[in-house]
Structures are given as C-alpha cells and as structure tokens.
C-alpha positions, -999 to +999 in steps of 0.1 A: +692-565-802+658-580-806+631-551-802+598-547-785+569-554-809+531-547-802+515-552-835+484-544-816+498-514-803+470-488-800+441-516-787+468-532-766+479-500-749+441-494-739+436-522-723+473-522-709+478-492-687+459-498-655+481-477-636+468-454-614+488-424-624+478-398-595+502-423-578+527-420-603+524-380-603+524-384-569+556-401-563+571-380-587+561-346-569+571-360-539+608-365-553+608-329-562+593-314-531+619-332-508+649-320-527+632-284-528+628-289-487+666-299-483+675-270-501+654-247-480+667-264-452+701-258-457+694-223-466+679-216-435+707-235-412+734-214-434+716-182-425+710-185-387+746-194-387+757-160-401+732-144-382+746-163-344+783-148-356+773-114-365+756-111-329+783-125-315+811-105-331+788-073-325+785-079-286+817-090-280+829-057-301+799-034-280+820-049-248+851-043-256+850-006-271+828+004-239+854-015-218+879+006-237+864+037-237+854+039-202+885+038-190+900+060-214+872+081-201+874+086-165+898+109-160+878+136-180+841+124-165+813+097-170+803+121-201+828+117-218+838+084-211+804+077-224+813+089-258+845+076-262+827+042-255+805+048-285+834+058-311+854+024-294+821+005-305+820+013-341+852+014-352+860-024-341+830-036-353+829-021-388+864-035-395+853-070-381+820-069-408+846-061-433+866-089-426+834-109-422+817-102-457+840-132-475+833-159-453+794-150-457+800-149-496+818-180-496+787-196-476+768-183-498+786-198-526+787-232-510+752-230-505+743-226-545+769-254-551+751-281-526+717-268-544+726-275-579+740-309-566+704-312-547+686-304-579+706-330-599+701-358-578+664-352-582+663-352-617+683-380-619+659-398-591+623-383-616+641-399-647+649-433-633+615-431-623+598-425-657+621-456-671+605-476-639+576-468-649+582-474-688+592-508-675+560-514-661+535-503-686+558-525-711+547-553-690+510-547-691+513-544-732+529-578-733+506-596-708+474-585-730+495-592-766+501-627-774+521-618-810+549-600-793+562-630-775+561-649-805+576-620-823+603-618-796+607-659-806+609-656-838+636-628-843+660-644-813+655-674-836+667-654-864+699-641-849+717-673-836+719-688-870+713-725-878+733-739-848+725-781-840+717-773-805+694-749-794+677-749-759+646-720-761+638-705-724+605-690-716+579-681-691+556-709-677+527-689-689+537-685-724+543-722-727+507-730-745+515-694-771+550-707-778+542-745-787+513-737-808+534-710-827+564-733-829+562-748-860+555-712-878+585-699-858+608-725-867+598-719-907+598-683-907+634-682-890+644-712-913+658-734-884+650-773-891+672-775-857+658-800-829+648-773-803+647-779-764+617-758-750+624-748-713+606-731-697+621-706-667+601-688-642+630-659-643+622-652-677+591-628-679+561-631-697+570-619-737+603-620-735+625-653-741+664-666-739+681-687-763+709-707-760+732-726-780+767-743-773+781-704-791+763-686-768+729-672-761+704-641-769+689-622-743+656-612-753+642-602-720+619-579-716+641-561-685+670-563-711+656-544-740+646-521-716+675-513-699+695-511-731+668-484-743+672-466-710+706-466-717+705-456-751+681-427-741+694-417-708+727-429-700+733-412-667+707-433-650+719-460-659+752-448-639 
C-alpha cells in the first residue's frame, strides 16, 4: 500500500490545519452530552415507572385491607374495625413489595445494560469522528505539498512493474505537478513504458490511480486512509 508522504511535514502542517477546532471540540462534546442525556432519560422514565406501581400496588393494598378489615370489624365496633383495617393494610402490602423487589432489580439491571450500549455507540460515533477529521487535515497537507503527489506517483509506479500499458489517473489540478515531474518519475521507477495521463475529477488532489491491463493501484488519498483507520481502529470501520 502506497503511504502518505509529506517531506515537508512540519512547515506543511502549519500552513495546513485551518480548521477551526472549537467546532471540532464542539461536535465532539456534543456526541457525548446526547448519549449522557439519553441515558438520563431513560433513567428517569425507568424510575417514575417503579414509582406509578409502587403507588398503585400501595392504594390498591390500603383499599383492600380497610375493605377487609371493616367488615371483619363491625360486629365488635368502628374501634376496632378501625384497627383491624390497619393490620389488613400492612400485611398485603409488605408481601406485594417483596414480590416486587426483583422486577425493580431487573429494571435496574436492564437499565445499566441499555447504558453501556449508550456509551459504546458514543465512542464509536467520537472515534469515527477523529478519523473524519484525520481525513480532512490529510487533505489540507496535500493541497499545500506538491512532493507528496509526485511521491504518491512515483511509488504506484513502482508497484505495477514494467507492464506495456499503463493509463495514470489524476486530479485536474495536479495535471501541471505531474507532467513536469514525469520524466523524473518514469526514471526513478525505471518504467520506459508509454504512459496515458488521465486525468479524473474523482480522484483527489495528491492521490493518483494506475491502471494496467493486470489490474490497477489505488493510491487515493480516501484509500490510505481508510486502510489506516482500519488498521488502527477496526470497529469503526464496521
């Protein structure tokens, strides 16, 4: 795989990165912060939803056991009736709570699971991102450093071999770099090959394709990129 060469690097790079990266911070808070609001969301729906069948299980169990206890009651007076509504109320609703404490621990449980899967998807979002981003300052090096699409030329060159047909696709705008370079290019990857120079607006600036009747290199810069990506941080690329 042909690589990315800046052999102006460090001046290149200055002049390159015109991003304004409070928007890139930005956009990458912003990421974080919505998956930390789904979370709180969900945490939030989860609770009042406990909360709506504890209340409900406690008045319908306050209901029944006065209900209950009344008419166990009467026949000894509205005292006492009174009473043995309160014991009815407790009981019942103690043993529902019981029965109850699972389903809230399995909510509970669900709840972390969703979160985790929350928290994943955001990193996942943040690092696809930063390789977005990669991509794009990549771009700026190349547009303000002639040598790396001749570089990028030159060992694409070298990789196909000496084959009699060779057809050489490259950005409009690198045209006038390429056809000044070509004779140098040719010599330094030994080729004596006629060469068809095309020139192909999907192709971006300082990256190039070649292709010969055995097949073709991809020296793209959104290639290389991807492959690094890849190579780096595979799950994006999933």
């Amino acid at each position: 795989m042909p690589l990315i060469r800046n052999q102006n690097a460090q001046n290149a790079a200055s002049r390159a990165v015109a991003l304004d990266m409070v928007d890139v911070r930005a956009e990458a808070d912003a990421l974080l912060a919505s998956a930390r609001a789904e979370v709180a969301q969900m945490r939030a729906s989860a609770l009042q939803d406990i909360e709506v069948e504890r209340q409900r299980v406690f008045d319908e169990s306050r209901a029944k056991g006065f209900a209950e206890g009344e008419e166990a009651g009467r026949a000894s007076g509205l005292e006492a009736g009174h009473a043995e509504a309160l014991n009815q109320t407790v009981g019942p609703y103690s043993e529902i709570i019981e029965k109850l404490v699972p389903a809230w621990i399995e909510q509970f449980e669900q709840f972390g699971t969703e979160r985790e899967r929350l928290f994943e998807e955001a990193r996942r979002d943040v690092l696809q991102f930063a390789v977005d981003i990669a991509a794009r300052v990549v771009h700026r090096i190349v547009e303000c450093d002639e040598s790396i699409c001749i570089a990028q030329v030159t060992e694409a060159l070298q990789i196909i071999g000496r084959p009699s047909q060779v057809r050489l696709s490259i950005n409009p705008l690198d045209r006038n770099v390429i056809s000044d370079a070509l004779p140098g290019i040719l010599e330094k990857a030994a080729l004596t090959t006629d060469l068809e120079l095309f020139e192909d607006e999907q192709v971006t600036r300082g990256g190039c394709i070649v292709s010969t009747p055995l097949g073709e290199v991809d020296a793209t810069v959104e290639t290389q990129v991807a492959r690094i990506a890849e190579a780096l941080v595979p799950e994006v690329q999933q």
